[in-house]
Structure formats: structure tokens, C-alpha cells
C-alpha positions as CSV (number, residue, x, y, z in Angstrom):
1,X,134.9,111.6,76.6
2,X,133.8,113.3,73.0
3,X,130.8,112.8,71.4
4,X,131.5,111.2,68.3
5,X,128.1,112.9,66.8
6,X,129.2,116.6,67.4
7,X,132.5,116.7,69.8
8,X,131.4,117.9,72.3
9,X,133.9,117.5,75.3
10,X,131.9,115.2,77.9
11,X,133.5,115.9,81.2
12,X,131.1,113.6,83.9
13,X,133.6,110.8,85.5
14,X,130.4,108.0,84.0
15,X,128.0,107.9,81.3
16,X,124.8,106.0,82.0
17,X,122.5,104.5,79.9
18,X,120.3,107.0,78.9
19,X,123.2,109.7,78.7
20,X,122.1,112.8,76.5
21,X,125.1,115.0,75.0
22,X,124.7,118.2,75.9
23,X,125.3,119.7,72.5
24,X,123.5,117.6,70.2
25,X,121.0,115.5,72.1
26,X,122.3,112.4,71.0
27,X,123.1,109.3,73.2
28,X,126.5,109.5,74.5
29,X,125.7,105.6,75.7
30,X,126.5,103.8,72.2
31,X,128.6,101.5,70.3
32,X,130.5,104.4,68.4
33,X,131.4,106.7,71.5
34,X,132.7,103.2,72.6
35,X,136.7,102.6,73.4
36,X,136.5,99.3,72.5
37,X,134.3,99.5,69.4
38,X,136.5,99.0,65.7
39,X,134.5,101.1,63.4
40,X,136.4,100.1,60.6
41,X,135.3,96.5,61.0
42,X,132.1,97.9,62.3
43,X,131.8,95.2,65.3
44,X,133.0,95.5,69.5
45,X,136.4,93.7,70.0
46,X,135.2,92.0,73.3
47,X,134.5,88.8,72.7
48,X,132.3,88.8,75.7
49,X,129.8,91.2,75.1
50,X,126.3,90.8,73.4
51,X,125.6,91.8,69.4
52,X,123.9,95.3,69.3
53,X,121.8,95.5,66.5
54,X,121.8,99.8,66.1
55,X,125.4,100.6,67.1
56,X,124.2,104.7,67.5
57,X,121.4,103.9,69.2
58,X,121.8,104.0,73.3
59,X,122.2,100.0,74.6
60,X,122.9,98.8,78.1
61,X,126.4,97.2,77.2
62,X,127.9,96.8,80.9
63,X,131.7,96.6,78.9
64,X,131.3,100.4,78.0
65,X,133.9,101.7,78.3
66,X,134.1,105.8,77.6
67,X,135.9,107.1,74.5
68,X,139.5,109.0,75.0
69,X,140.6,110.2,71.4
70,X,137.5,109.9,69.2
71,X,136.6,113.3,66.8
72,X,133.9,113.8,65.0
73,X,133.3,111.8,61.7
74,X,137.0,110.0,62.3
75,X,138.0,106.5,63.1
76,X,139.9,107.4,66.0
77,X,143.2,105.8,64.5
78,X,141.9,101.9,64.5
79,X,143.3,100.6,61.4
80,X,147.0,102.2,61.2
81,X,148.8,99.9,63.0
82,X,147.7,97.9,59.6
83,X,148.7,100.6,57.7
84,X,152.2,101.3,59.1
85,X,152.6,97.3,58.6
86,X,151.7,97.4,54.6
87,X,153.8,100.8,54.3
88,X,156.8,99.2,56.0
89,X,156.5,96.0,53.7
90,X,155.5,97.3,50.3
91,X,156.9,95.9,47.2
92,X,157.3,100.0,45.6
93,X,160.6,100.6,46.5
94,X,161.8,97.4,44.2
């Protein structure tokens, strides 16, 4: 995983709860270093899992799941399905 606060490349196969990054000193166990997090609507998408109240603070989520694609200050691509929907029906070329 990456940590979304500095990048750092976290290699360990789990991250637990109170998980430090090794570059920063943040907690790598959060909402946004989360797979199934949508920071663009700034909520989880499970429907199962608890409200977090401080989404970069460490919580004890059991449906973390580690992030694969996230760099720093980006939101890891969620969103542009949307986007490639709105570009492929847009009224510009009429």
C-alpha cells in the first residue's frame, strides 16, 4: 500500500490498527489509505460498516481493506468512470 499522507511505499502483507508510516508518522490504519473509501463523496461505499467520525484519524474498521493505486493528494481515479460517461454524452459536438 501507499500512504496517502506522504507516499511512502508500505510493503507489510497487513496493516493493524495502530500502524505508523514509516515516513511520516501518520496512521496508515484510516479511512483515506482505505480501498473502499470514495473521497470524492467523502463516505466508505460498504454499506455495512460503521460511520467514522475523523476519516484520517486511525479507527478499527474490520472492512479495511489496504490501498493499491492511491498517490499523495490524488483521488485515486474514483469519479472518472462519471467523467468518461458525461464526456461520451455531451451535447458540444451539436
Amino acid at each position: 500500500m501507499i500512504c496517502r499522507n506522504c507516499g511512502y511505499r508500505y510493503d507489510r502483507r497487513t496493516v493493524g490498527f495502530g500502524t505508523l508510516c514509516e515516513s511520516c508518522g501518520e496512521y496508515l490504519h484510516t479511512c483515506f489509505n482505505c480501498d473502499i473509501y470514495d473521497s470524492k463523496a467523502e463516505r466508505c461505499r460498504s454499506l455495512t460498516t460503521e460511520a467514522v467520525s475523523d476519516r484520517k484519524s486511525r479507527n478499527y474498521c474490520e472492512e479495511f481493506v489496504k490501498n493499491t493505486d492511491i498517490v499523495p493528494g490524488s483521488d485515486s481515479g474514483r469519479g472518472k468512470t462519471s467523467d468518461d460517461f458525461k464526456t461520451l454524452f455531451s451535447m458540444d459536438g451539436e
